[in-house]
C-alpha positions as CSV (number, residue, x, y, z in Angstrom):
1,X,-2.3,9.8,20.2
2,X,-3.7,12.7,22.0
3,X,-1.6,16.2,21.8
4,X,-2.4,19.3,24.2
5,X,-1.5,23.3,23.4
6,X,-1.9,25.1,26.2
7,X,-2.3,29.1,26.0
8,X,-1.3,32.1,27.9
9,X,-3.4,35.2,28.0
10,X,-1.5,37.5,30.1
11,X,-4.3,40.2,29.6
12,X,-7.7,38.6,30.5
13,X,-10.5,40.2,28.6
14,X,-13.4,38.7,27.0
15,X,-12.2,39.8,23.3
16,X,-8.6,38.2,24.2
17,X,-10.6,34.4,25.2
18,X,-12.7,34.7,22.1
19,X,-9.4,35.3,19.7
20,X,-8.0,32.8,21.6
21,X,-10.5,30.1,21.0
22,X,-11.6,31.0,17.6
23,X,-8.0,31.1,16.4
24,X,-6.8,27.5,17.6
25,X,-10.5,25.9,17.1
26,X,-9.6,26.8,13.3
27,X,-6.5,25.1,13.2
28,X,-8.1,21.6,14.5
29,X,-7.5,21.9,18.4
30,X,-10.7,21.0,20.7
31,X,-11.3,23.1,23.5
32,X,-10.4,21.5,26.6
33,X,-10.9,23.8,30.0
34,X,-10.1,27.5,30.7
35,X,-8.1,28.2,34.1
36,X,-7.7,31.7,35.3
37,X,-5.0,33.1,38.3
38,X,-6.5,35.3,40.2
39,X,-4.9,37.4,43.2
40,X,-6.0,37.9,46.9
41,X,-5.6,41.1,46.2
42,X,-8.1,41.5,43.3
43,X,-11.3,39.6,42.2
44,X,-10.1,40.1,38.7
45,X,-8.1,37.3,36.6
46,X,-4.6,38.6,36.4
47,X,-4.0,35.9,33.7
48,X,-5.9,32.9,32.2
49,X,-4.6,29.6,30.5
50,X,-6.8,27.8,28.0
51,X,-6.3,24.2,27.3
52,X,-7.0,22.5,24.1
53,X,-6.7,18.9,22.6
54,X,-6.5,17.4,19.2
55,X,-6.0,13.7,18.3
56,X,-2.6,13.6,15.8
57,X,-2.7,10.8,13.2
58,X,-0.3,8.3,13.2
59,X,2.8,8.3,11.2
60,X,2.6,6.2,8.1
């Protein structure tokens, strides 16, 4: 069965993606896509989601 996380980074910096990634890749998630909202206002990401998968084991 496949599972998703999905993260917020309310403060999108390259630093913040990289701890992002780095810190759920450890745990056994697969990166998946990166979104980012952005503004009319500003060309800058106000805040970016990352999606990662992982395929869980059954029970048993």
């Amino acid at each position: 069965m496949l599972s998703y996380k999905v993260v917020e980074i309310p403060i999108v910096t390259d630093e913040a993606i990289e701890v992002v990634l780095n810190q759920w890749i450890r745990q056994g998630w697969q990166f998946d896509s990166l979104q980012f909202v952005v503004r009319e206002a500003s060309k800058r990401p106000s805040m970016a989601f990352v999606f990662f998968t992982r395929g869980d084991q059954p029970a048993g």
